[in-house]
C-alpha positions as CSV (number, residue, x, y, z in Angstrom):
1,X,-15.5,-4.8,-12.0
2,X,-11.9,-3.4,-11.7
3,X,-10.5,-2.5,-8.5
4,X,-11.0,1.1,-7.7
5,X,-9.4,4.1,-6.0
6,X,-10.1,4.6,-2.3
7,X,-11.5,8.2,-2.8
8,X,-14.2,6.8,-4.8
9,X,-15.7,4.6,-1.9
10,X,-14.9,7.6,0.8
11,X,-16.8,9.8,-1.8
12,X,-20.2,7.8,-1.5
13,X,-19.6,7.3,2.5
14,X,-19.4,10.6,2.6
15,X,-21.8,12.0,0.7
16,X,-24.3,9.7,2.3
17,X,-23.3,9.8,5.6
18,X,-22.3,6.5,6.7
19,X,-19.2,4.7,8.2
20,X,-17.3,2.6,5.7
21,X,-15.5,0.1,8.1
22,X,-11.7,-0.9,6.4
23,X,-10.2,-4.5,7.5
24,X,-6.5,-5.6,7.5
25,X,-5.6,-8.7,5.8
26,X,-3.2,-11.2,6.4
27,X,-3.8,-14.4,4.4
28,X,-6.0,-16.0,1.1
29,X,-8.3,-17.3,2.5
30,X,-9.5,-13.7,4.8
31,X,-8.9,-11.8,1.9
32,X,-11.4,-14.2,-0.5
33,X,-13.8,-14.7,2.9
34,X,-13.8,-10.4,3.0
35,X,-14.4,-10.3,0.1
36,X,-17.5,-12.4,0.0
37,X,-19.0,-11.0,2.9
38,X,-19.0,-7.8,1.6
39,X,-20.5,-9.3,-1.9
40,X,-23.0,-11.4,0.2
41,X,-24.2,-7.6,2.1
42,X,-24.0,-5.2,-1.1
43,X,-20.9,-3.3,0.6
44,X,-18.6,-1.6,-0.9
45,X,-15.2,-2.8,0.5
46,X,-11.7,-1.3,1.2
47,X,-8.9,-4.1,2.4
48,X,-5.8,-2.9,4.0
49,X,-2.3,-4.1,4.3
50,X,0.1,-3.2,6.8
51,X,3.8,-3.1,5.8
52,X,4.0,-6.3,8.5
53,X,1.4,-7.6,6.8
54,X,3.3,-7.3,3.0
55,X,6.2,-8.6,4.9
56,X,4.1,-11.8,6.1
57,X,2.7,-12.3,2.9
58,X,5.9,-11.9,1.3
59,X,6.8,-15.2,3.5
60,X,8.9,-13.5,5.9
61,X,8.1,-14.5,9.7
62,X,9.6,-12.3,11.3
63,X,7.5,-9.8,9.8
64,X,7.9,-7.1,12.3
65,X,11.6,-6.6,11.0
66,X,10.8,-7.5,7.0
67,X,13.2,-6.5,4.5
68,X,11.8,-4.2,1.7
69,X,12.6,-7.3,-1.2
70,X,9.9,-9.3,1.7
71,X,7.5,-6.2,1.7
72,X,7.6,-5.7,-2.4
73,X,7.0,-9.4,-2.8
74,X,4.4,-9.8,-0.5
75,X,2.9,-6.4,-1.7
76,X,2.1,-8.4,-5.0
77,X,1.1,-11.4,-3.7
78,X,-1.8,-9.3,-1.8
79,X,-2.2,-7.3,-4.5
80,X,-3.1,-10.7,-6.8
81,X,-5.4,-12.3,-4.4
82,X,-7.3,-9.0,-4.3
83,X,-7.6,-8.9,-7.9
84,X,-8.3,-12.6,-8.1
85,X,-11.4,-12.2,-6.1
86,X,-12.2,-8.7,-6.3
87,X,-11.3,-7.8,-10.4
88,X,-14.9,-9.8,-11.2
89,X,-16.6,-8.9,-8.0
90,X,-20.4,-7.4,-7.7
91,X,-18.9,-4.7,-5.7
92,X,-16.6,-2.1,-5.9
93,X,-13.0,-3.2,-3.7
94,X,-10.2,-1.0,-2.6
95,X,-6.7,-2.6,-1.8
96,X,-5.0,0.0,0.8
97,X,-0.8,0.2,2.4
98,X,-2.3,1.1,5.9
99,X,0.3,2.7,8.4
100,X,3.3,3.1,5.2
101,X,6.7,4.5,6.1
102,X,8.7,5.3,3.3
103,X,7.7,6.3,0.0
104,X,9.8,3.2,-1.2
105,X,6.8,1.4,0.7
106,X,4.5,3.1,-1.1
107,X,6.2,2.8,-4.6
108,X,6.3,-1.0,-3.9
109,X,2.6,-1.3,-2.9
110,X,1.6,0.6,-6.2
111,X,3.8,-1.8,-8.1
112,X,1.9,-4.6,-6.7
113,X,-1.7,-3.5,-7.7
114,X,-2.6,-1.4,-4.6
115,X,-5.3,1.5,-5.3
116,X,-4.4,3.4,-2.2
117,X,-1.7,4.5,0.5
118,X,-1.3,5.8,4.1
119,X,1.8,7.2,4.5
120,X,2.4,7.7,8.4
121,X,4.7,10.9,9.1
122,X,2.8,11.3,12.3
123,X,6.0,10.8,14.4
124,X,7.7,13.7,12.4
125,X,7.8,17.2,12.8
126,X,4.8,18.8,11.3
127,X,6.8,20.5,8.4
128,X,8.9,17.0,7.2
129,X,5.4,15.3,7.7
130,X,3.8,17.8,5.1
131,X,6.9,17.1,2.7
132,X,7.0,13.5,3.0
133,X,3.1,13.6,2.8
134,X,3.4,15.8,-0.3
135,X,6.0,13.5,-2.0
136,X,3.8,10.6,-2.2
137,X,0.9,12.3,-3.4
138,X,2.7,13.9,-5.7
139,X,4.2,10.2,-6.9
140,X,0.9,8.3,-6.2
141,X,-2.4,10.9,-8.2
142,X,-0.6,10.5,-11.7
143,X,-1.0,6.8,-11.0
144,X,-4.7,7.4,-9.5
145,X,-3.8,6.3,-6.2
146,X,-5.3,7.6,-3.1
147,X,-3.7,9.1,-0.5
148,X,-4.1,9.5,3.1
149,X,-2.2,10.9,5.4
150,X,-1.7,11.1,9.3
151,X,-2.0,14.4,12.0
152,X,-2.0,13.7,15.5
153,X,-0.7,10.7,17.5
154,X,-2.3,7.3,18.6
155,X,-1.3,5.6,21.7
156,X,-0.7,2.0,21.4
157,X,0.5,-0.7,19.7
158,X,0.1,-1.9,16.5
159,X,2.1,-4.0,13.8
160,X,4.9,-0.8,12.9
161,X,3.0,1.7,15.4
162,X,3.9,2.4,18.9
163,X,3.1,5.6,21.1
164,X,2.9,5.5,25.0
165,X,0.6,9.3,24.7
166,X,-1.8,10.1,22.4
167,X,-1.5,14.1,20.4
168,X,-5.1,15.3,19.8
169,X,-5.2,16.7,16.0
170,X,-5.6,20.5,15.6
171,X,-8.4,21.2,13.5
172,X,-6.5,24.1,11.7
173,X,-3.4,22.4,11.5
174,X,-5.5,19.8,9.5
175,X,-6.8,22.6,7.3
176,X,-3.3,23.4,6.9
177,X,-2.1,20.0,5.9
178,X,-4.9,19.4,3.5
179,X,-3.7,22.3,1.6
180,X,-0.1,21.5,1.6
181,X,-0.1,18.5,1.0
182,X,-3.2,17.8,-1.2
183,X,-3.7,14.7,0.5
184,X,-7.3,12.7,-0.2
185,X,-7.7,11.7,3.6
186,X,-6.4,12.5,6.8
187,X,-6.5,9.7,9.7
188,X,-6.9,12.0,12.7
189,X,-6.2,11.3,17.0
190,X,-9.7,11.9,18.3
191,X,-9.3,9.4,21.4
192,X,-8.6,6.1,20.0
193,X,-6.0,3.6,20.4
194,X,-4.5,1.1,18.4
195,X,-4.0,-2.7,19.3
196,X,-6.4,-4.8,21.5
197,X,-6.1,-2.8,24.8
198,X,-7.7,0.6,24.1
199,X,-9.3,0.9,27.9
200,X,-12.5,0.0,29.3
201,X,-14.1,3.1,29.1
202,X,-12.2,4.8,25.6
203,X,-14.1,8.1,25.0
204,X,-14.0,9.0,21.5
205,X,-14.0,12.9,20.8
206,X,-16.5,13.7,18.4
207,X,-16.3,17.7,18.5
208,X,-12.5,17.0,17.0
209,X,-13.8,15.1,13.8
210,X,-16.6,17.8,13.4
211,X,-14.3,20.7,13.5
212,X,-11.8,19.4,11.1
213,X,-14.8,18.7,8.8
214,X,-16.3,22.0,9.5
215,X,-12.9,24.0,8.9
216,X,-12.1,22.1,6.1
217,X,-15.2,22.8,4.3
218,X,-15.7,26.1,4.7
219,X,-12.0,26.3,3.2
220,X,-14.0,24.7,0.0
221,X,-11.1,21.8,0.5
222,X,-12.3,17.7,-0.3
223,X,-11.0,15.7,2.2
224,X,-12.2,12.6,4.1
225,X,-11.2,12.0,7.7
226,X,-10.1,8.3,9.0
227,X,-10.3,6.7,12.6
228,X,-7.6,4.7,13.1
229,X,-7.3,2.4,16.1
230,X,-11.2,1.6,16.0
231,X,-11.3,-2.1,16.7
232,X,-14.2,-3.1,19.2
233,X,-12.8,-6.0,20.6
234,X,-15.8,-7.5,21.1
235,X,-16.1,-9.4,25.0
236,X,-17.7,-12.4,24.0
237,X,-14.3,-13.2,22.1
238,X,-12.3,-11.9,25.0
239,X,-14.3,-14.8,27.2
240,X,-14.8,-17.3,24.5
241,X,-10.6,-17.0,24.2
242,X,-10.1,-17.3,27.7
243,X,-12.3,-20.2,28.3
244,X,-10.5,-22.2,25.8
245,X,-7.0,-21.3,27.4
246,X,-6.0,-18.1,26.5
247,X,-5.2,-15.4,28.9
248,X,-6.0,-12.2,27.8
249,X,-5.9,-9.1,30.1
250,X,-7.5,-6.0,30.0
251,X,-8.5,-6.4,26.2
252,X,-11.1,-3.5,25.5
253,X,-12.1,-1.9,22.2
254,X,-14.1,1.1,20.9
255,X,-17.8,0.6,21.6
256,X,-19.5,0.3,18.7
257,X,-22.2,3.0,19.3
258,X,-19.7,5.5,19.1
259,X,-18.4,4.7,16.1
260,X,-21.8,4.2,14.3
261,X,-22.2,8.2,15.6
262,X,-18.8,9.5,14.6
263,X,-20.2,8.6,10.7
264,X,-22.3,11.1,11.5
265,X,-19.8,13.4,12.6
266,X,-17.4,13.2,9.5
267,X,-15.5,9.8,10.1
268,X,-15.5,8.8,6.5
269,X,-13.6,5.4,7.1
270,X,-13.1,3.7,9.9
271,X,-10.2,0.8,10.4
272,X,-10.7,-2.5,12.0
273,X,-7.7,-5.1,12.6
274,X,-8.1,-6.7,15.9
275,X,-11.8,-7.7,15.8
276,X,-10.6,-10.4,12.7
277,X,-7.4,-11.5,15.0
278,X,-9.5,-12.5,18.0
279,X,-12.5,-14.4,15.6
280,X,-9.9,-16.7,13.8
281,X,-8.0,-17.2,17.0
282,X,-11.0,-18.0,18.9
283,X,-12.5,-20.4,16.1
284,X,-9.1,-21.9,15.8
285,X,-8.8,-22.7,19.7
286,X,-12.7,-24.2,19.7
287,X,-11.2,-26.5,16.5
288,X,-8.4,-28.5,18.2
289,X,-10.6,-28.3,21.7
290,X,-13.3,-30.0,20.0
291,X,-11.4,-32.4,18.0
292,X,-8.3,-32.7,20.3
293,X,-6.9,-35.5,17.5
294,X,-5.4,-32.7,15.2
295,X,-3.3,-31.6,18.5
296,X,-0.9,-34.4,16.7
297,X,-2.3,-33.8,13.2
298,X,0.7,-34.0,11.2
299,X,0.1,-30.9,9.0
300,X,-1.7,-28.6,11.6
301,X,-0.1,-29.9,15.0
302,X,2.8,-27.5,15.1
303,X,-0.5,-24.8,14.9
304,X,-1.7,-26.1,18.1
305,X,2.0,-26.0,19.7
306,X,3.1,-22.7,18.7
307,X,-0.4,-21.4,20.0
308,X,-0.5,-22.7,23.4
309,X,3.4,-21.8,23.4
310,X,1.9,-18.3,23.8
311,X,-2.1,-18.0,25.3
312,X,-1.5,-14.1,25.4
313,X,-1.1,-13.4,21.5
314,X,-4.2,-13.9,19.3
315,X,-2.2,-12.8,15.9
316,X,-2.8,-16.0,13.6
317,X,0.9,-14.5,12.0
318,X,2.4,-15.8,14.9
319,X,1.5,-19.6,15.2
320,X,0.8,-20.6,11.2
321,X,4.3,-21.1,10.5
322,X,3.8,-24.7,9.1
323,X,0.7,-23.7,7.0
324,X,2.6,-21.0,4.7
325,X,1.8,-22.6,1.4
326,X,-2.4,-22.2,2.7
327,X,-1.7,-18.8,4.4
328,X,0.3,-17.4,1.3
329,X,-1.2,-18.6,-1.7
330,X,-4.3,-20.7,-0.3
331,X,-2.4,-24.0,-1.2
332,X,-4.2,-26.4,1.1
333,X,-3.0,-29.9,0.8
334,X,-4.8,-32.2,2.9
335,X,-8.3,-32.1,4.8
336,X,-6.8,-30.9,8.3
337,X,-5.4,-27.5,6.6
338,X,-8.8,-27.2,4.6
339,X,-10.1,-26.9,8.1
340,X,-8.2,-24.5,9.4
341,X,-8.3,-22.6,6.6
342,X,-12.1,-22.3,6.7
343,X,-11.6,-21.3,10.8
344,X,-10.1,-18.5,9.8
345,X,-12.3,-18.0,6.9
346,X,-15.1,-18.2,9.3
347,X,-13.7,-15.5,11.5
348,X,-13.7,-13.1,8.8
349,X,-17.2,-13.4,8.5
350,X,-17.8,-13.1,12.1
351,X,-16.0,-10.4,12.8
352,X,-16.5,-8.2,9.8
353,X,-20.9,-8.6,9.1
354,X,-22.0,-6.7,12.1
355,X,-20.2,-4.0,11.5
356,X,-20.8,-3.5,7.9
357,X,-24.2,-3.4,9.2
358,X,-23.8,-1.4,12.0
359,X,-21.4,1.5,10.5
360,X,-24.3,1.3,7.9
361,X,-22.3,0.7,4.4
362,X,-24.6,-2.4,3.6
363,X,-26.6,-2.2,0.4
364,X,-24.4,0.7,-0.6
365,X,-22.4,-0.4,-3.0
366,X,-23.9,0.7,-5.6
367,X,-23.7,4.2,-4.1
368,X,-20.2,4.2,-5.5
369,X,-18.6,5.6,-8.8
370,X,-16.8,3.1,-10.6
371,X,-13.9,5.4,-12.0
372,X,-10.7,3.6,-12.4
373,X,-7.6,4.6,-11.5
374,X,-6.7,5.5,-14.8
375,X,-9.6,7.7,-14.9
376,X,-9.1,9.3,-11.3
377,X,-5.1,10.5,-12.5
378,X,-6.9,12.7,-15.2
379,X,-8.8,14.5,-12.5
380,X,-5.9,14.6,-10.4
381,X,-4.8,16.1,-13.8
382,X,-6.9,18.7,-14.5
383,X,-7.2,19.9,-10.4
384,X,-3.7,19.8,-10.1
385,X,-3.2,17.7,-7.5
């Protein structure tokens, strides 16, 4: 099965009124363990990249400040592990930029086999946010590629994304934008907050998401609407972590419960990044607790340093250094990297089965069209857009 367009798995969400969770990647071995998961539950399944992430995966560790050479490089390299596991797969995959900047960004992620883009203009002025929006899709639907867009701000912090104040999204400025820009999906600020520290009591608003979805349907406009900053942070890996030495403060995600209703209320996708940090990080920690050997392990020990260096950051990016060849291209040459390479394989599991269970898009898969991307330009064709 080829890879397909984003829009066709929003579509079938959509249309059938369930939450299609979307997880960032950041290595082989989560992107082949995602991957199986969603197999192994019948979900469709859409796998983001980050420009930090096609940074790190372009071998750049200081991926925060990656070149664009790091970024198109690492673009590919994503782009052929997806296809590697997902070209052949029993259910229909996605590969996504999350959170893009530029539209060289998204030029180099379409280059590298990606079947959608964000591109974030959030920060900008409304009217250079609908041009710049409107450029890409204009360069991206005669390729097939979907496109999302962003109205509204997100507190937080998150790879390339930082905002002390959240903006609430009009619901007729989205209208607006839809039509301007002829995006495919908007990711909207209804109350959530990216990185790991959303608050304890984060109230998502619902009556936001079912306005924009209103308005935009009685303007006969197709458009699916995205919650960004949606990690649950579930507590038990919060404790787990800080019973093995970590020391994170104030960590609290999106309840789940929430976002299993705002599927309901015309959340079409909803994105997921910390959950998977905090699951290999924790599984990772319980390996060189329980055998406290591989502390000196020739090939993982500098893991275990750079980790306890820092107990307050859970991003694997930050302490795999020595394990690039595993991380990057799932090269693991002796049995101690095999085993940290199946901790974070592990954690990818963990973190990502309840939800697809619990936003509902298990046994779903085949719910979705299988167009390709060549076939979803010719519509893009014939509507115009």
């Amino acid at each position: 099965m080829a890879l397909v367009p984003m829009r066709a798995i929003l579509e079938a969400a959509d249309r059938y009124r369930y939450g299609q969770a979307a997880f960032n990647m950041n290595s082989f071995g989560q992107i082949e363990s995602a991957i199986r998961i969603h197999e192994l539950l019948g979900s469709p399944a859409i796998l983001q990249g980050a420009e930090a992430s096609n940074a790190f995966m372009g071998g750049e560790l200081d991926f925060m400040h990656g070149s664009a050479e790091g970024k198109r490089k690492g673009a590919k390299n994503i782009g052929d592990i997806v296809k590697k596991f997902g070209a052949d797969s029993t259910i229909p995959v996605a590969l996504h930029l999350d959170h893009g900047k530029t539209l060289e960004s998204v030029k180099a992620c379409i280059d590298g086999g990606y079947t959608s883009v964000m591109i974030d203009g959030s920060s900008l002025p409304y009217e250079d946010n609908v041009a710049l929006t409107r450029e890409v899709v204009k360069y991206a639907h005669p390729y097939g590629v979907t496109v999302e867009g962003e109205l509204g701000v997100l507190a937080g912090v998150e790879d390339h994304v930082f905002s002390a104040t959240s903006t609430y999204t009009n619901p007729l400025q989205a209208v607006d934008f839809f039509k301007k820009t002829g995006c495919d999906a908007l990711a909207i600020s209804y109350g959530t907050c990216h990185g790991p520290n959303k608050g304890k009591d984060a109230k998502i608003r619902n009556e936001i998401a079912i306005a924009i979805k209103e308005c935009i349907q009685h303007e006969g406009i197709t458009g699916y609407l995205v919650s960004h900053g949606s990690s649950t942070v579930p507590q038990v890996y919060v404790e787990q972590i800080n019973a093995l030495g970590g020391k994170l403060v104030d960590a609290f995600g999106i309840d789940v419960a929430q976002l299993v209703e705002v599927a309901k209320c015309g959340i079409n996708k909803i994105n997921v990044d910390t959950d998977i940090r905090l699951a290999c990080t924790r599984n990772v920690m319980r390996l060189f607790t329980k055998y406290p050997e591989l502390k000196n392990s020739p090939s993982i020990g500098a893991v275990y340093e750079a980790m306890a260096a820092n107990p307050k950051n859970v991003d694997p990016r930050n302490y795999v250094a020595s394990v690039m060849d595993a991380i990057l291209y799932g090269q693991e040459k002796d049995e101690d990297v095999s085993r940290l390479m199946q901790c974070m394989r592990d954690g990818v599991v963990d973190a990502c089965a309840p939800l697809l269970v619990q936003f509902g898009s298990f046994r779903k898969a085949h719910l979705v069209e299988l167009v390709t991307c060549e076939q979803m330009a010719e519509r893009y064709q014939k509507a115009g857009i």
